[in-house]
C-alpha positions as CSV (number, residue, x, y, z in Angstrom):
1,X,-21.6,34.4,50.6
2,X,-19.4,32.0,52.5
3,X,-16.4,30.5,50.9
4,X,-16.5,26.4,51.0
5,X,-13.1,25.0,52.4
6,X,-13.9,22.3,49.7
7,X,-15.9,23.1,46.6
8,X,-17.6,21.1,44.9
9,X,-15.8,18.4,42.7
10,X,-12.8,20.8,43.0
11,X,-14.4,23.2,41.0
12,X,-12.6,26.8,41.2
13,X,-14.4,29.1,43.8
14,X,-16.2,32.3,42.2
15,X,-17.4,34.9,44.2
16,X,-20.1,34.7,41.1
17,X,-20.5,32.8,37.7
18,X,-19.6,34.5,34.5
19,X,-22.5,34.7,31.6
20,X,-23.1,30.9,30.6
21,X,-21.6,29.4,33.4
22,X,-23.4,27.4,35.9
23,X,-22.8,28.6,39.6
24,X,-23.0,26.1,42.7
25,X,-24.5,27.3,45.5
26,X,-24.6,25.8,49.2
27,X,-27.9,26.6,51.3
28,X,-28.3,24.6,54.5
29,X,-31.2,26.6,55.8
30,X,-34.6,27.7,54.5
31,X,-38.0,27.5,56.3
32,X,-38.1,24.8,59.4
33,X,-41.6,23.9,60.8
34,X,-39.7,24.0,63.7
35,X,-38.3,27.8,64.2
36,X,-35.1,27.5,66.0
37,X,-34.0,24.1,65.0
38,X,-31.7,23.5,62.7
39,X,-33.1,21.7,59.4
40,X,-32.4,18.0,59.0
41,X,-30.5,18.7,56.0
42,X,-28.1,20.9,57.3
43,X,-24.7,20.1,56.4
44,X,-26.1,17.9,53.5
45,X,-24.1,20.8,51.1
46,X,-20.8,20.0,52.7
47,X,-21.5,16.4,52.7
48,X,-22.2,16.5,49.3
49,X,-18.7,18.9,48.3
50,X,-16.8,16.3,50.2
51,X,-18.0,13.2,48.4
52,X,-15.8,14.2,45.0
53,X,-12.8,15.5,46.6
54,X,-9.9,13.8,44.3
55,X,-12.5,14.2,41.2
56,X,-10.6,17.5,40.5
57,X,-7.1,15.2,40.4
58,X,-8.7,13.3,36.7
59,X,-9.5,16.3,34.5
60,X,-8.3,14.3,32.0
61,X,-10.3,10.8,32.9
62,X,-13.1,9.6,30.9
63,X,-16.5,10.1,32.7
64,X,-18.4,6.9,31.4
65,X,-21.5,8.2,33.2
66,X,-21.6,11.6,31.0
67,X,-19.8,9.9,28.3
68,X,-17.1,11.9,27.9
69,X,-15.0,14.4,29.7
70,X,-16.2,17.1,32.3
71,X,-18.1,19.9,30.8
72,X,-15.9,23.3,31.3
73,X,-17.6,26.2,32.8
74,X,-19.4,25.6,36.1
75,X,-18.2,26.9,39.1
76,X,-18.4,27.0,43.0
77,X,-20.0,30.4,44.7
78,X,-20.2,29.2,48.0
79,X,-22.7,29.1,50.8
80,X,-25.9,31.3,51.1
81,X,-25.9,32.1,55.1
82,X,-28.6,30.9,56.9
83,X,-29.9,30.9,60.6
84,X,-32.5,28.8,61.4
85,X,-34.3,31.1,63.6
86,X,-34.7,33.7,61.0
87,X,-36.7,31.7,58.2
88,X,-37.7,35.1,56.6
89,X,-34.6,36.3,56.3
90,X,-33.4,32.8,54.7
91,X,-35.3,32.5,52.3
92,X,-34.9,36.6,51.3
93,X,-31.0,36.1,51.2
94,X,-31.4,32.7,49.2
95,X,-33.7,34.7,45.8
96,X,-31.1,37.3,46.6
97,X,-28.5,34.9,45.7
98,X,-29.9,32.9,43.2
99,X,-31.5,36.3,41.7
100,X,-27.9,37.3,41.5
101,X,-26.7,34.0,38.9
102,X,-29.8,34.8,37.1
103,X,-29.5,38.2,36.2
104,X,-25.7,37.6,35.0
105,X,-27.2,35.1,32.8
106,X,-25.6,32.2,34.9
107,X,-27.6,28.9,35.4
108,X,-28.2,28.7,39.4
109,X,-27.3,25.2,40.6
110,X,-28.2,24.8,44.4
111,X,-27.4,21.8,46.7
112,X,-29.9,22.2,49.6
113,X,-30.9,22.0,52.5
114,X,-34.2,20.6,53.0
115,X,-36.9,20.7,50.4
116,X,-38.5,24.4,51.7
117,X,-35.2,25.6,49.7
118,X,-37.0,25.7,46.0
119,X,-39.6,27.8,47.0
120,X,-37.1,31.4,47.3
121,X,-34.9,29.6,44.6
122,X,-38.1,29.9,42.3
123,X,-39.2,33.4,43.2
124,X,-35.2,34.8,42.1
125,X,-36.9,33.3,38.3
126,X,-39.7,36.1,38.5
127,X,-39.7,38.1,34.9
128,X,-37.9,34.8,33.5
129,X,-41.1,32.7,32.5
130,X,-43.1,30.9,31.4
131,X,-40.8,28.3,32.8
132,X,-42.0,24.8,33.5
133,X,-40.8,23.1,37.0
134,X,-39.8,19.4,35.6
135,X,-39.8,17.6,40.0
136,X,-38.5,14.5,40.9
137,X,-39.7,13.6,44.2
138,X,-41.6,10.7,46.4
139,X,-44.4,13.2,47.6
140,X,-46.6,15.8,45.6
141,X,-45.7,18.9,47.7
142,X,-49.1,20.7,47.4
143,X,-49.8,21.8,50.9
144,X,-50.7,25.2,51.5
145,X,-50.2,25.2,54.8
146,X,-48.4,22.3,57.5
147,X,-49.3,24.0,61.5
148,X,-49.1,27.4,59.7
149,X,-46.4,27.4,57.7
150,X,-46.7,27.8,54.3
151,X,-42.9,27.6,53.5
152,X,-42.0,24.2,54.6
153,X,-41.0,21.2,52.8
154,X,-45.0,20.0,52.3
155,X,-45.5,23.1,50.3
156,X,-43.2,23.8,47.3
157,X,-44.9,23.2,44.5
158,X,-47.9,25.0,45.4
159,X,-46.1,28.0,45.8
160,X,-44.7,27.4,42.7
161,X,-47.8,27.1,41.0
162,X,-48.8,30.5,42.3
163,X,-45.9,31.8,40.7
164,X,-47.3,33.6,37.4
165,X,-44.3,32.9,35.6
166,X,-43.9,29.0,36.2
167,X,-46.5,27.7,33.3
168,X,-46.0,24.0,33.6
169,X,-45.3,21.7,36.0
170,X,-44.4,17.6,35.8
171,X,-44.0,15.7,39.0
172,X,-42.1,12.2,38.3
173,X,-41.3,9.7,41.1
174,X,-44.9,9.4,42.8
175,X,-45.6,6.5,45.5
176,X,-46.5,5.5,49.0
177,X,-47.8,7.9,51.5
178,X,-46.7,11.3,52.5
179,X,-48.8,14.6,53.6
180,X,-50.8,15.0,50.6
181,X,-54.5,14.2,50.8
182,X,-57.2,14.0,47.9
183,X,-58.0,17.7,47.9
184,X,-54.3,18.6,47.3
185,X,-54.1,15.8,44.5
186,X,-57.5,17.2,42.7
187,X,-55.6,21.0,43.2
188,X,-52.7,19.7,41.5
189,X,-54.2,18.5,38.6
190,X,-56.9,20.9,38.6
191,X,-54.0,23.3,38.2
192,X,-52.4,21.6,35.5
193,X,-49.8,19.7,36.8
194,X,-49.0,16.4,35.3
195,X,-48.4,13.7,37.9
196,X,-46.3,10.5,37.0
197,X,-46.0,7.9,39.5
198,X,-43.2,5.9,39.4
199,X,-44.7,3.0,38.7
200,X,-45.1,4.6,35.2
201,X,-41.9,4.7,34.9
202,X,-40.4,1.4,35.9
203,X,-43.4,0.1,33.6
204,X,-42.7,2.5,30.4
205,X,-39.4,4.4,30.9
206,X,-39.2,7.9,30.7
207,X,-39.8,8.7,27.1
208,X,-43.4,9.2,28.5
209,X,-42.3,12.0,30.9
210,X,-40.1,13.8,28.6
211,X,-43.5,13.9,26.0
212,X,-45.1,16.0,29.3
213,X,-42.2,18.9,28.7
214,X,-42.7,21.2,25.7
215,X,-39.9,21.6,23.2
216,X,-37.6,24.8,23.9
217,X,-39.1,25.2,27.1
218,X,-37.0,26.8,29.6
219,X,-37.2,24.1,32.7
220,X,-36.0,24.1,36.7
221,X,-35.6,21.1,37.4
222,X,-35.8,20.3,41.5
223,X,-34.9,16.5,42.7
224,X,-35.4,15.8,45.9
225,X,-33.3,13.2,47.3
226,X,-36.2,10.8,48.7
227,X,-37.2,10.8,44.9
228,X,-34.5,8.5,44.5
229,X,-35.1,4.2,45.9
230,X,-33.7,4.2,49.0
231,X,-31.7,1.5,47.9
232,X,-29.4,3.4,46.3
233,X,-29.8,6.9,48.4
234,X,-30.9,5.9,51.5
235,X,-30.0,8.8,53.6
236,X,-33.4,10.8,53.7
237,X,-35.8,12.1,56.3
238,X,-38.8,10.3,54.7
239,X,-37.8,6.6,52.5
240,X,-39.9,5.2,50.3
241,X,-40.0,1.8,48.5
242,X,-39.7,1.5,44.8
243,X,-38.4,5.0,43.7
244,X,-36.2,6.1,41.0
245,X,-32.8,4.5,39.7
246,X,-30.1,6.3,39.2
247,X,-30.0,5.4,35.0
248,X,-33.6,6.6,34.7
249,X,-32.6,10.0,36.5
250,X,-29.9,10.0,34.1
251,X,-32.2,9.3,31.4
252,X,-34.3,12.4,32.4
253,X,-31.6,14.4,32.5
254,X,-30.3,13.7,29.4
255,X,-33.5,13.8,27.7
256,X,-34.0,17.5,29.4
257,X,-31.0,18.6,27.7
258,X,-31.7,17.2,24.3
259,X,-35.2,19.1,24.0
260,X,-35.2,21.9,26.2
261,X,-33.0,24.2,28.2
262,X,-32.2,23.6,32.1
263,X,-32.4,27.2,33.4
264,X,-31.5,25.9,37.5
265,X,-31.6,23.0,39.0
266,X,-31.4,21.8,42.9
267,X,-30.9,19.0,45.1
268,X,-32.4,19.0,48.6
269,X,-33.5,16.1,51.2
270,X,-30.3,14.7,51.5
271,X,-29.5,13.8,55.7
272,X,-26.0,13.6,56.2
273,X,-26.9,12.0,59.9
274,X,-28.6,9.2,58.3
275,X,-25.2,8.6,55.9
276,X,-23.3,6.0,57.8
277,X,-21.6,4.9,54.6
278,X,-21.6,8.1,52.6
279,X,-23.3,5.7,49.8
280,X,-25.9,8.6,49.8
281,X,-24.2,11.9,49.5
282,X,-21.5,10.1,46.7
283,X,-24.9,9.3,44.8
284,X,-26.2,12.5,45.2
285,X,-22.9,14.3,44.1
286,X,-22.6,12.0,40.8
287,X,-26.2,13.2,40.2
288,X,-25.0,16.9,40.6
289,X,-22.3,16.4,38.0
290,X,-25.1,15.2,35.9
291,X,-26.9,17.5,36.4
292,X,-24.1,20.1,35.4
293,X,-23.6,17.9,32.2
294,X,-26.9,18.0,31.1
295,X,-27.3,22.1,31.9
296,X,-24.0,22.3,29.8
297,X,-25.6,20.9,26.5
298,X,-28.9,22.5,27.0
299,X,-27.3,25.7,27.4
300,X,-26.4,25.1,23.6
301,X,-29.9,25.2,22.4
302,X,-30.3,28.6,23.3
């Protein structure tokens, strides 16, 4: 692992997380479709490190977003090497790593990297289910293949499904176009999975989407950044009109903690190229502290 020269919201730098604490991990590289070339996210976890850098200075400021102070116990591991010529070998060292946080009973907390990073992330969970993948995301992500390649960014979520210890699966944020065709939508729900696009939502909140996640269950949670309306997190490979707020991801989050417990989480799809403000990766790093909040109080329930 690769030490950060900024970790994340000036959290203290761990070479791993204690039991019960939540460990951030950097991975810029996973499976291109394009061997060789680095992923469009690359850099997106230094990005999102450097969008918090004085939030360390206010450990004593009220945090009107998690209503409160900053949760104790999270942590920043570092970054999972990567080459993007050796996709194998990425997405070996990246269950390696997350495997690692899992088996010292820390919660894995991984800021991608492009959205072929969940799919080793979820094979370090094998022996851990039934879990239940909770995804926010514009696209469904059931491709089995994309010119071959069956770890790409098209294809997460059916590997997941194939995964005998991920049980259930609810896919928020729905709309527009992207590679899915019918016969990966009838897969999908012919699997199981419960689709909610985000018209749903806009309509009827997310009370709705939180009645789709069983009580107690142990949930990864996987956002991907196009999820997200580009009005407010613009920076992404592939935009989409009409996606999530930032309150109703906040809403799921919180709703997450209060019935269930979050067992990992990621955030992937940020492009830092496409950031000419930094609006983007600020957004996606107050949805990581969140994120961290909500893990925090689920992490009671168990």
């Amino acid at each position: 692992m690769s030490t950060p020269s900024v970790t994340f919201a000036g959290l203290p730098s761990a070479a791993l997380a204690r039991p019960g604490q939540i460990g951030v991990l950097g991975i810029d590289h996973a499976t291109p479709y394009d061997p060789g070339k680095p992923s469009h996210s690359a850099g997106a976890p230094a990005a999102i490190r450097a969008a918090l850098t004085g939030y360390n200075r206010l450990p004593d400021h009220y945090d009107f977003d998690l209503g409160g102070l900053r949760p104790d116990g999270a942590v920043d591991c570092g970054d999972v090497p990567g080459d993007p010529t050796d996709p194998p070998g990425n997405r070996e060292a990246i269950t390696a790593a997350v495997r690692a946080l899992v088996d010292a009973d820390a919660i894995p907390l991984v800021l991608g990297g492009d959205d072929s990073v969940p799919i080793p992330m979820f094979r370090a969970f094998e022996g851990r289910g039934p879990l239940t993948v909770v995804q926010i995301d514009a696209h469904l992500d059931w491709r089995d293949e994309v010119r071959g390649e069956r770890y790409g960014w098209s294809s997460p979520m059916r590997r997941a499904s194939e995964m005998p210890w991920i049980r259930r699966m609810v896919q928020v944020g729905l709309r527009g176009v992207g590679s899915a065709r019918a016969q990966e939508v009838a897969d999908a729900r012919a699997w199981g999975s419960r689709l909610v696009p985000v018209a749903e939502v806009h309509r009827h909140g997310m009370a709705r989407v939180l009645d789709l996640v069983e009580a107690d269950a142990d949930c990864l949670v996987t956002l991907d950044c196009d999820g997200m309306d580009p009005s407010i997190l613009p920076a992404v490979a592939a935009p989409v009109p009409g996606g999530l707020l930032y309150w109703q991801v906040l809403d799921l989050l919180g709703g997450l903690a209060a019935k269930c417990r979050i067992v990992g989480f990621d955030l992937v799809e940020l492009m830092p190229a496409r950031d000419t403000t930094g609006i983007s990766a600020l957004t996606a790093a107050r949805l990581v502290c969140n994120a961290i909040a909500a893990i925090a109080t689920s992490r009671h329930r168990g």
